[in-house]
VEXDREN-2710 file (C-alpha; in Angstrom, 1 decimal):
% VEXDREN-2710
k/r/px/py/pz
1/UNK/0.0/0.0/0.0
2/UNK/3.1/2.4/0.6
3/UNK/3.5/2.4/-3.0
4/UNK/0.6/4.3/-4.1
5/UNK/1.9/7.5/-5.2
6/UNK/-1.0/9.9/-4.2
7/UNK/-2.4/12.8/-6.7
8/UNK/-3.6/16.3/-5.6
9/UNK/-5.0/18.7/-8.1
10/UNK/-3.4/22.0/-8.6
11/UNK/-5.7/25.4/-8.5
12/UNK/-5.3/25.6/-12.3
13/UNK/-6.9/21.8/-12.3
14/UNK/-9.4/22.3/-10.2
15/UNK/-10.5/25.8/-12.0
16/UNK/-10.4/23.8/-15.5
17/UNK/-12.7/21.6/-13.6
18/UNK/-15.0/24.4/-12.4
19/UNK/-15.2/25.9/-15.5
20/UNK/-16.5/22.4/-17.2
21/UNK/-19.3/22.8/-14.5
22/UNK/-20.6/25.7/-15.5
23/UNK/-20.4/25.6/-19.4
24/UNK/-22.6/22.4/-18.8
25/UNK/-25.3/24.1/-16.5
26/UNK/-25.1/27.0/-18.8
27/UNK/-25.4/24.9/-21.6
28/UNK/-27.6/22.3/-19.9
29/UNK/-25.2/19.5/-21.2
30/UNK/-23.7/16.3/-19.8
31/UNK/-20.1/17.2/-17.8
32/UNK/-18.9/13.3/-18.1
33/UNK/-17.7/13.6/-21.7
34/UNK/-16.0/16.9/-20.8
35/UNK/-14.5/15.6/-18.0
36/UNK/-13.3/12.1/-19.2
37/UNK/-11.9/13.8/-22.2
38/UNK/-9.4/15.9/-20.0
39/UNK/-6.1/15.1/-19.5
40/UNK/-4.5/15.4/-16.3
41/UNK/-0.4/15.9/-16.1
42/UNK/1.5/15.8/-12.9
43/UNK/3.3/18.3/-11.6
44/UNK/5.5/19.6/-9.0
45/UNK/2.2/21.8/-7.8
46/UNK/-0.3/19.3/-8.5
47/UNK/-2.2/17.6/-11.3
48/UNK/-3.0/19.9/-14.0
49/UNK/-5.3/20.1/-17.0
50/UNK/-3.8/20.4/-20.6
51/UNK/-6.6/20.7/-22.5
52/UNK/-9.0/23.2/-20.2
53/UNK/-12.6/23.5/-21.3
54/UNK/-13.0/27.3/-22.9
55/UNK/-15.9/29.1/-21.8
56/UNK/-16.7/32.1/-23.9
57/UNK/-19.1/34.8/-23.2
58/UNK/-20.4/37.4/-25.5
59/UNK/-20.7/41.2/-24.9
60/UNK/-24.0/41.4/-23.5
61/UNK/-22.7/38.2/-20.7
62/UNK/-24.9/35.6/-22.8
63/UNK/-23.0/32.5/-23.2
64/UNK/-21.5/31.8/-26.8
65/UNK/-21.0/28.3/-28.1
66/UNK/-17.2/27.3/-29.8
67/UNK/-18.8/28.5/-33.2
68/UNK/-19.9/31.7/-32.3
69/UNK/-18.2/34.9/-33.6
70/UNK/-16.6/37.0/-31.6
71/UNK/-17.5/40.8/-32.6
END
């Protein structure tokens, strides 16, 4: 059991994770697939996302979809 190396996340992971949380209530979409399609690194801080869910928010503070313009 001493062997297990033990994982924390880092404040950057845990943010990337946050931010999956609310594009999917503000999209009113399933977080699984956004979550299992992240991949966590380790690092001397932590565990940390490489590929971060983007949230994007348009001038008027509606949420925008990835194939919205931005103006």
């Amino acid at each position: 059991m001493s062997d297990i190396k033990k994982f924390n996340l880092s404040d950057q992971a845990l943010g990337a994770v946050m931010m999956a949380l609310q594009k999917s209530l503000m999209e009113q979409s399933d977080i699984v697939p956004v979550l299992k399609d992240m991949d966590f690194v380790p690092t001397d801080h932590g565990l940390v996302v490489s590929n971060a869910p983007l949230v994007k928010f348009a001038a008027d503070d509606t949420a925008m979809d990835d194939n919205s313009p931005i103006e």
